[in-house]
C-alpha positions as CSV (number, residue, x, y, z in Angstrom):
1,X,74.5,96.9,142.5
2,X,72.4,96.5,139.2
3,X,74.4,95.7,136.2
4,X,74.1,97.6,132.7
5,X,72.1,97.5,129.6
6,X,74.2,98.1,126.8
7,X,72.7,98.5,123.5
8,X,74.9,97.3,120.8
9,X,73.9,98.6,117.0
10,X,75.5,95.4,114.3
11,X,75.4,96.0,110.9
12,X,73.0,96.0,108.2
13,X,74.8,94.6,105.8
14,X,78.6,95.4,105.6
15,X,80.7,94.1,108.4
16,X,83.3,96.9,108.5
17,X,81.1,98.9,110.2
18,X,81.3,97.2,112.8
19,X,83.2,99.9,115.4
20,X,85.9,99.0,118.2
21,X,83.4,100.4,120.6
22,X,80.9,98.0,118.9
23,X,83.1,95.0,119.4
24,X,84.5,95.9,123.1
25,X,81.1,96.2,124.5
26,X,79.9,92.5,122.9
27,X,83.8,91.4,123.9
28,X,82.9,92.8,128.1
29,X,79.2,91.6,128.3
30,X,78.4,89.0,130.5
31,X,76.1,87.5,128.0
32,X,73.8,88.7,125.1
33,X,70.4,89.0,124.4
34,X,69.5,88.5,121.0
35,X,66.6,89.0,117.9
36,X,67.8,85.7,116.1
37,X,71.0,84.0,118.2
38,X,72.0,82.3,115.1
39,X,72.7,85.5,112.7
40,X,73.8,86.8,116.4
41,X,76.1,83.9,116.6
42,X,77.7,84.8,112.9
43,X,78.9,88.0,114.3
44,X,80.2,86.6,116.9
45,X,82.6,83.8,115.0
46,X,83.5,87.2,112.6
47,X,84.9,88.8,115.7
48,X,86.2,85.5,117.2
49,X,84.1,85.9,120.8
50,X,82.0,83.0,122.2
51,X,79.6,84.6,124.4
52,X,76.2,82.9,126.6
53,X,73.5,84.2,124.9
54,X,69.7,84.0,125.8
55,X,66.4,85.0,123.3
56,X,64.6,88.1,123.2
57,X,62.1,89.2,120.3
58,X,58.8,89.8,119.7
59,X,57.1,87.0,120.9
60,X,58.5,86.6,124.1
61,X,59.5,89.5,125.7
62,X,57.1,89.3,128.9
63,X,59.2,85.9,129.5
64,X,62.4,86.3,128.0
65,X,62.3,90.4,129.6
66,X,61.4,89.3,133.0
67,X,64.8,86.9,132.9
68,X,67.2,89.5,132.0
69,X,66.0,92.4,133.6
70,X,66.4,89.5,137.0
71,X,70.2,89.4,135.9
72,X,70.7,92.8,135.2
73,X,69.4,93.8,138.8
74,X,72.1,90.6,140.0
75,X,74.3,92.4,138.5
76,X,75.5,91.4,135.5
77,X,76.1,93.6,132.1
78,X,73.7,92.7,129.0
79,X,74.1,93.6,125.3
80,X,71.2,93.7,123.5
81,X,71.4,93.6,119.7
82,X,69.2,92.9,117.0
83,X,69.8,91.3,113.7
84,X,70.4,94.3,112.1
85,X,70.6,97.8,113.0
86,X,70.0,99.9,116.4
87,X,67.9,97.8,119.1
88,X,64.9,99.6,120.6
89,X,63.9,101.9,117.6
90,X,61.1,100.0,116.0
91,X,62.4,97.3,117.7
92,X,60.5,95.1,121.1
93,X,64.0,96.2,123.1
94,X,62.1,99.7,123.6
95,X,60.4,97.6,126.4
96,X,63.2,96.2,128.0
97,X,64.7,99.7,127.8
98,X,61.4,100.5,129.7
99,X,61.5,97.7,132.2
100,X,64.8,98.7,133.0
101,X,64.3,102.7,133.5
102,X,61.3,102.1,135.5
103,X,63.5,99.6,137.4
104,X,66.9,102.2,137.8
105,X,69.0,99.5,135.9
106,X,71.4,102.1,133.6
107,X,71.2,101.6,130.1
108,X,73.8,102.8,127.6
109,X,73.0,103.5,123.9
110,X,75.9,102.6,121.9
111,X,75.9,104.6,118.4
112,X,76.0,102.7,115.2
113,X,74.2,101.6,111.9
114,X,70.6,102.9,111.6
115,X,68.7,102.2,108.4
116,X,66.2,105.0,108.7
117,X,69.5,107.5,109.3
118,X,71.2,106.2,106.2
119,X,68.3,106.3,103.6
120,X,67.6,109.6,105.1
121,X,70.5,111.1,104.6
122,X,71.3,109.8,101.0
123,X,67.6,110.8,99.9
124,X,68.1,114.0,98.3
125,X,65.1,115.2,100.3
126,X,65.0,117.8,103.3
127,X,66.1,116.2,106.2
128,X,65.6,119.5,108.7
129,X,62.5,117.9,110.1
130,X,61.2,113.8,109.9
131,X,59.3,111.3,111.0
132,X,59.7,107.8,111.6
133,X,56.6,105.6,110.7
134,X,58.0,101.9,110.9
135,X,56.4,99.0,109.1
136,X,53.0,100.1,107.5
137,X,50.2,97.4,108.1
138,X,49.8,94.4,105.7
139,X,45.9,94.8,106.0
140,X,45.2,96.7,103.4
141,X,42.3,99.1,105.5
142,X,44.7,99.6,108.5
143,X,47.6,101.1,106.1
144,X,45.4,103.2,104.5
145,X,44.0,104.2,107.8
146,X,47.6,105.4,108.8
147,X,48.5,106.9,105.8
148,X,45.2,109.3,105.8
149,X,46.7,110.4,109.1
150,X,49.7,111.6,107.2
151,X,47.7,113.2,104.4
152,X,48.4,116.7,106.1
153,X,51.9,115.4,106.9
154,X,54.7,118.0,105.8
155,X,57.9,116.7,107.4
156,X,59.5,114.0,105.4
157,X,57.9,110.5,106.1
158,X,60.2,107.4,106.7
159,X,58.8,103.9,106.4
160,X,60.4,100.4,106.5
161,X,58.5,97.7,103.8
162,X,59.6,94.6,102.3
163,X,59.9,93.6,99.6
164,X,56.7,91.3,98.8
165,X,54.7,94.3,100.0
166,X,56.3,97.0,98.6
167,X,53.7,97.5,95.6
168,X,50.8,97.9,97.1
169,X,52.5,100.4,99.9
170,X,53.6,102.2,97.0
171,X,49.9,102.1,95.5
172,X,48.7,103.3,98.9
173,X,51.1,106.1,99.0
174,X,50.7,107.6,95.8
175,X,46.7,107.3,96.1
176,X,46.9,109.1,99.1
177,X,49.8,112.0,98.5
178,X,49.4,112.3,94.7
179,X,51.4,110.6,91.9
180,X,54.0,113.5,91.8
181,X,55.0,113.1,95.5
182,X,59.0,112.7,95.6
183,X,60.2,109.5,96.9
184,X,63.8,107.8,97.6
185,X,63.5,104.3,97.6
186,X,66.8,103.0,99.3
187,X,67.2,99.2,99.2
188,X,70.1,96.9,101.0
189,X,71.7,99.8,102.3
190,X,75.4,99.3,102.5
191,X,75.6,95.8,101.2
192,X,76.8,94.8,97.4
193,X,73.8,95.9,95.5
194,X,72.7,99.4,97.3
195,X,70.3,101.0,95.1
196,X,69.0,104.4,96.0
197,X,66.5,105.7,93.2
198,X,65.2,109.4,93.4
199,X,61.9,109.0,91.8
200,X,58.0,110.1,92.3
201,X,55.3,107.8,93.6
202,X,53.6,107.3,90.1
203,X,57.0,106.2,88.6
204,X,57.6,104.6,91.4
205,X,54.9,102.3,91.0
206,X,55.3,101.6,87.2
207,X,58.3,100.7,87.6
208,X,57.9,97.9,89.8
209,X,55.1,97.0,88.2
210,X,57.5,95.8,86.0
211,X,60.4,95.2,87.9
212,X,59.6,92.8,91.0
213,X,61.5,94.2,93.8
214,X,64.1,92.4,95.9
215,X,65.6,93.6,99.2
216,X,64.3,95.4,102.3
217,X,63.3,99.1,101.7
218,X,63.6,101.9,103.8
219,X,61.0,104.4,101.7
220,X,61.9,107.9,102.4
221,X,58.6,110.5,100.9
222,X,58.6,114.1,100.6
223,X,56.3,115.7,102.9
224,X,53.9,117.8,101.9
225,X,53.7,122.0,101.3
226,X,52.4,123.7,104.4
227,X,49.0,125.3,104.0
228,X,48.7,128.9,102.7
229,X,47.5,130.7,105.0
230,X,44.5,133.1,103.9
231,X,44.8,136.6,103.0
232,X,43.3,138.6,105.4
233,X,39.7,140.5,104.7
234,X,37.7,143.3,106.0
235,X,36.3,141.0,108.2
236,X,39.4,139.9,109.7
237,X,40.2,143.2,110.1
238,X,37.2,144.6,111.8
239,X,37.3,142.0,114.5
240,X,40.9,143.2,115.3
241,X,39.8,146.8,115.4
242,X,37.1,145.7,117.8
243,X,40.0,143.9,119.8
244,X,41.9,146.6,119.8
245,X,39.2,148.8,120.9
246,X,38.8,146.7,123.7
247,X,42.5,147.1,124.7
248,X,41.6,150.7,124.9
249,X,42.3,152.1,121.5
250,X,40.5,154.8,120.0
251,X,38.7,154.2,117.0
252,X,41.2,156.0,114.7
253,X,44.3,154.3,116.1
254,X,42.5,150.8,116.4
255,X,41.7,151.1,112.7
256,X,45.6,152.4,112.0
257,X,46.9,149.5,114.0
258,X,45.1,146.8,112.4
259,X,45.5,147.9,108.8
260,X,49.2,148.3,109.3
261,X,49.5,144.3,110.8
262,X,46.9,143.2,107.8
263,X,48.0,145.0,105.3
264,X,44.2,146.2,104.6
265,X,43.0,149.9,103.9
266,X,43.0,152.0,107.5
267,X,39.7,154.2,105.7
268,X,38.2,151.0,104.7
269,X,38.3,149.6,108.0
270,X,37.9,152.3,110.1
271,X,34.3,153.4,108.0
272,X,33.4,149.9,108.0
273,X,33.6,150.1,111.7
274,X,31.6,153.1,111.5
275,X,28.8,151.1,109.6
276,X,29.7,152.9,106.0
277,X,30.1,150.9,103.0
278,X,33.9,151.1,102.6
279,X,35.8,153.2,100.8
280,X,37.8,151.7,98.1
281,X,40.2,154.6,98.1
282,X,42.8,155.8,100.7
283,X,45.5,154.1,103.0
């Protein structure tokens, strides 16, 4: 009988959110598979557990993938963690998480720190609706590329930067959505120097124009107003009088019908369909 995948969140930054659930899952594993297994390895001296632990990240998850998925299917139980965070969301264990669902393995999602979550929720912006945009390219063409894809973009917009990069992101941003575009930039989440600062792109970049930033950033950005949507005209409303014609409506009650859901003149539109110049009087 196939083993289990257990995804294990760790935290980004503060140990004591580390949960009993957390801990019990690493503690029951029959071995780990890990981002980095020395920052792994840290955890595991803070929680006093010595645990066999093999490699999976970026670069070698055909390899490293094929090997675990083997001993998950012999049945022994992985946790997967990460060095920071929830594995599989923006994160190379989405593929073994694939590997595994194609492969009937069950795989258990542990909750637990998420950066994205946190910023998002500590923004100050509507969090109703979102999405979730990762790292933006270093090349400067391919991140503008993505961001003009967003231009039109009216849910709130999540994106993870660093630090060395984080100007010219912000550049990017406010050339594309406007200098007066709202912004939360939340850096080192729940470690000793959380900052969260509420700001707009513009000021956003002036300040650290002057102000090299330090940290990793999760950048959470207003998403834009939906498009107005145009009044309706005579024209508008003489094609629904036609449709409703077609329906089987008389002339009169097409041109009652349509003025009522318009909001338009029923004489206008009803001597408009007749061919008259409309009237700019009446209902």
């Amino acid at each position: 009988m196939p083993g289990t995948l257990y995804l294990v969140p760790t935290p980004i930054g503060n140990l004591g959110d580390l949960s009993a659930r957390m801990a019990d899952t690493l503690a029951q594993a029959d071995f780990i598979a890990a981002e980095d297994t020395r920052v792994t390895l840290k955890l595991l001296n803070h929680l006093g557990l010595k645990k066999p632990m093999v490699s999976y990240y970026r670069h070698n998850t055909g390899e490293s993938g094929a090997a675990v998925l083997s001993r998950l299917l012999s049945g022994e139980n992985c946790a997967l963690v990460t060095d920071a965070g929830t594995p599989a969301i923006s994160d190379p264990g989405e593929e073994l998480v694939r590997q595994c669902a194609q492969a009937g393995v069950s795989v258990v999602s542990i909750p637990g720190p998420c950066a994205l979550v946190t910023a998002l929720a500590a923004s100050g912006l509507p969090t109703g609706r979102f999405t979730f945009e990762g790292f933006l390219a270093m090349n400067k063409k391919n991140r503008r590329a993505h961001l003009e894809e967003l231009r039109g973009e009216t849910r709130t917009m999540l994106f993870y930067e660093a630090p060395h990069k984080l100007l010219a992101t912000l550049a990017d941003l406010r050339d594309t959505f406007g200098p007066d575009r709202r912004i939360s930039l939340c850096r080192e989440l729940t470690k000793l120097h959380e900052e969260i600062r509420r700001t707009t792109l513009g000021e956003a970049v002036d300040w650290y124009s002057a102000n090299p930033p330090k940290g990793e950033f999760v950048l959470v950005v207003e998403g834009g107003a939906p498009a107005a949507e145009e009044a309706p005209t005579l024209e508008s409303g003489l094609a629904r009088v036609s449709a409703l014609r077609e329906d089987g409506l008389s002339l009169r009650d097409a041109a009652r019908q349509a003025a009522a859901e318009l909001g338009l003149s029923r004489k206008a539109l009803y001597d408009l369909a007749l061919g008259k110049k409309p009237s700019e009087n009446g209902d």
